[in-house]
C-alpha positions as CSV (number, residue, x, y, z in Angstrom):
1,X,0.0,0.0,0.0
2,X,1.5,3.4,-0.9
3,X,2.3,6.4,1.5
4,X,-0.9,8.6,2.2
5,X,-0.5,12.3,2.4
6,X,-0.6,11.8,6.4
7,X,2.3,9.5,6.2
8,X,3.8,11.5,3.9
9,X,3.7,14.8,6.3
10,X,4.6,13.4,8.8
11,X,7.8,11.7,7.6
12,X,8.7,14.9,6.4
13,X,8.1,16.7,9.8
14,X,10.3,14.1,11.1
15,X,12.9,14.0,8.5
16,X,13.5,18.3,8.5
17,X,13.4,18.2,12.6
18,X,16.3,16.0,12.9
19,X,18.4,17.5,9.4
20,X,17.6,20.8,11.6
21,X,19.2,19.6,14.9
22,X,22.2,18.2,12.7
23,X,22.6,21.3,11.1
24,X,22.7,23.3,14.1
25,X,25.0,21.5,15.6
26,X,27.1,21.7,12.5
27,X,27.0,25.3,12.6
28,X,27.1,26.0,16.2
29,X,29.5,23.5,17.7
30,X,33.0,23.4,16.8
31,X,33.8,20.0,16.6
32,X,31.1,18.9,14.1
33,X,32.4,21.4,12.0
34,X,35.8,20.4,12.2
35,X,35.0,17.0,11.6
36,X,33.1,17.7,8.5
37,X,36.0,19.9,7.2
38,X,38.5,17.4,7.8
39,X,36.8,14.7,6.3
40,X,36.4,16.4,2.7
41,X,40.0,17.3,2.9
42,X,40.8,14.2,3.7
43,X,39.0,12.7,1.0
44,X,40.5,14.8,-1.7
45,X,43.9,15.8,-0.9
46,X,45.2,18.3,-3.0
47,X,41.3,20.3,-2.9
48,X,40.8,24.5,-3.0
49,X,39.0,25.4,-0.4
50,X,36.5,27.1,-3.0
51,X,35.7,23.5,-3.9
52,X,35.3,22.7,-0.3
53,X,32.7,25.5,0.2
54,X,30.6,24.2,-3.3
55,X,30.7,20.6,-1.8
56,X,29.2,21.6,1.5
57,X,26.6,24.4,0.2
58,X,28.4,27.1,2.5
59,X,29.7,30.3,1.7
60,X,33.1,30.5,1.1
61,X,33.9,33.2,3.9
62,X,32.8,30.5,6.3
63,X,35.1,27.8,5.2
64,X,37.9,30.5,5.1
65,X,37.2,31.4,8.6
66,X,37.0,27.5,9.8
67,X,40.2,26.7,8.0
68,X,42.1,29.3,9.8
69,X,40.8,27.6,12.8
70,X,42.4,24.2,11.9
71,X,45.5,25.5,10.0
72,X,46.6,27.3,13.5
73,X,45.4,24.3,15.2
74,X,48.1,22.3,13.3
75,X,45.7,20.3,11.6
76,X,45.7,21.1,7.9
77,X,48.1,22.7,6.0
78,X,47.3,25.5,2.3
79,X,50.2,25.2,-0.3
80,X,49.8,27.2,-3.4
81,X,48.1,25.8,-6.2
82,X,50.8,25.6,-9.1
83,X,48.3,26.2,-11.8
84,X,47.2,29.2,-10.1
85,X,49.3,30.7,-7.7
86,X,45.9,32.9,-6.3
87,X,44.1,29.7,-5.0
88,X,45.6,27.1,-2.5
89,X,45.2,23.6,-2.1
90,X,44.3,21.8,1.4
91,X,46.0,19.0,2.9
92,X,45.8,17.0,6.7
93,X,48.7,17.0,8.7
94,X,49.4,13.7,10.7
95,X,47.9,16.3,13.8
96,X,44.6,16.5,11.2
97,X,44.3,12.9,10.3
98,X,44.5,12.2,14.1
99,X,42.2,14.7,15.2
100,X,39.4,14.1,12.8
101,X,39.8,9.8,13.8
102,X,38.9,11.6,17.1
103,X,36.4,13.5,16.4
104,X,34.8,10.8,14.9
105,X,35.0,8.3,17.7
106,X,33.4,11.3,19.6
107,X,31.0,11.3,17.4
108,X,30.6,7.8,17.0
109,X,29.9,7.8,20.9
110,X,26.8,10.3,20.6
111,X,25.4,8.5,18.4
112,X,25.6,5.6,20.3
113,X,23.9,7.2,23.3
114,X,21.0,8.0,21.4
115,X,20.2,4.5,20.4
116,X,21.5,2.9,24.3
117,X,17.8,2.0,24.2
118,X,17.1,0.7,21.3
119,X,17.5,-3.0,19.7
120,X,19.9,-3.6,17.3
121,X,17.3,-4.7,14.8
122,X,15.6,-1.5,15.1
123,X,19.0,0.4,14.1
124,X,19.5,-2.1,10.8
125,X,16.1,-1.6,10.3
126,X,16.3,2.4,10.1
127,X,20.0,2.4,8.5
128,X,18.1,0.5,5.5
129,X,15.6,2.4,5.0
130,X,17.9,6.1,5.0
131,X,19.8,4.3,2.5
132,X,16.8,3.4,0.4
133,X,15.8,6.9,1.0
134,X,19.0,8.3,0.1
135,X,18.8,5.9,-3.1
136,X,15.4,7.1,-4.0
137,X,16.2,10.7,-3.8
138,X,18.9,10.3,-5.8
139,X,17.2,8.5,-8.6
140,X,14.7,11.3,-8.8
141,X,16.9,14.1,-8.6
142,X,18.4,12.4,-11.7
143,X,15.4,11.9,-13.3
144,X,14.1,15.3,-12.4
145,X,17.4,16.4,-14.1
146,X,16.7,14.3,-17.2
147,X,13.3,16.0,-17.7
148,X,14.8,19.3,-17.2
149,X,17.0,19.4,-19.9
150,X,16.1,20.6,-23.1
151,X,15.6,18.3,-25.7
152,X,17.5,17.5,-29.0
153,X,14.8,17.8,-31.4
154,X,16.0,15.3,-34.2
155,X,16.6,16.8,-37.8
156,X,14.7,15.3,-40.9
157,X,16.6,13.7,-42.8
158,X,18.7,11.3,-40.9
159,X,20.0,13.9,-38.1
160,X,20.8,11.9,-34.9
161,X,20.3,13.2,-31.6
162,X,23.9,12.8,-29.5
């Protein structure tokens, strides 16, 4: 049986009250900031922190400001970019790779205090169905971007579309 509109609200009530807190705490508490810096560096060595501000939908001032942060922390370190000597490129430091393993096993431990109470079939159960979520929305943002572009409109006479 598919979602009604009622199930449909209120999953979506649920779903923006909890991207909410996570985004507050994000903003508003250093370490999960951190952490989430850390971790795109980390995952692409070598990346300008322009790129780092498109990949997280911030403004770039803001990662400027948090890199500071974790360059006099030790933790990541700006070299200029050889192909253009106005941008820099991010790397960890062995202090940045150690601090964001940290940060995650802080992390890892809040987490786990929100679920102390709950089964571990409960937890599988939910981490399936974010990842089928996840899955979905992706699959219609793609298709949503497949109906959005314009059309080839074929030529007569044997014109192929690309």
């Amino acid at each position: 049986m598919a979602a009604t509109r009622n199930d449909v609200i209120r999953f979506v009530v649920a779903l923006f009250s909890l991207t909410g807190r996570l985004e507050r705490a994000r903003r508003e508490k250093a370490e999960p900031s951190a952490l989430d810096l850390l971790q795109v560096i980390h995952g692409q060595i070598g990346i300008r922190p322009s790129d780092v501000a498109a990949l997280r939908g911030v403004h770039p001032s803001w990662v400027t400001r948090q890199l500071s942060e974790l360059e006099r922390a030790g933790y990541v370190v700006a070299t200029p970019d050889p192909s253009d000597r106005r941008a820099s490129l991010l790397e960890l430091t062995p202090a940045g790779v150690a601090e964001m393993l940290r940060l995650e096993e802080v992390g890892l431990a809040r987490f786990a205090g929100f679920l102390t109470d709950w089964e571990g079939a409960d937890v599988r159960l939910l981490t399936s169905l974010l990842e089928r979520l996840n899955a979905s929305m992706t699959a219609a943002g793609e298709r949503e971007g497949a109906s959005a572009r314009p059309r080839q409109v074929r030529e007569h006479g044997g014109g192929q579309e690309p």
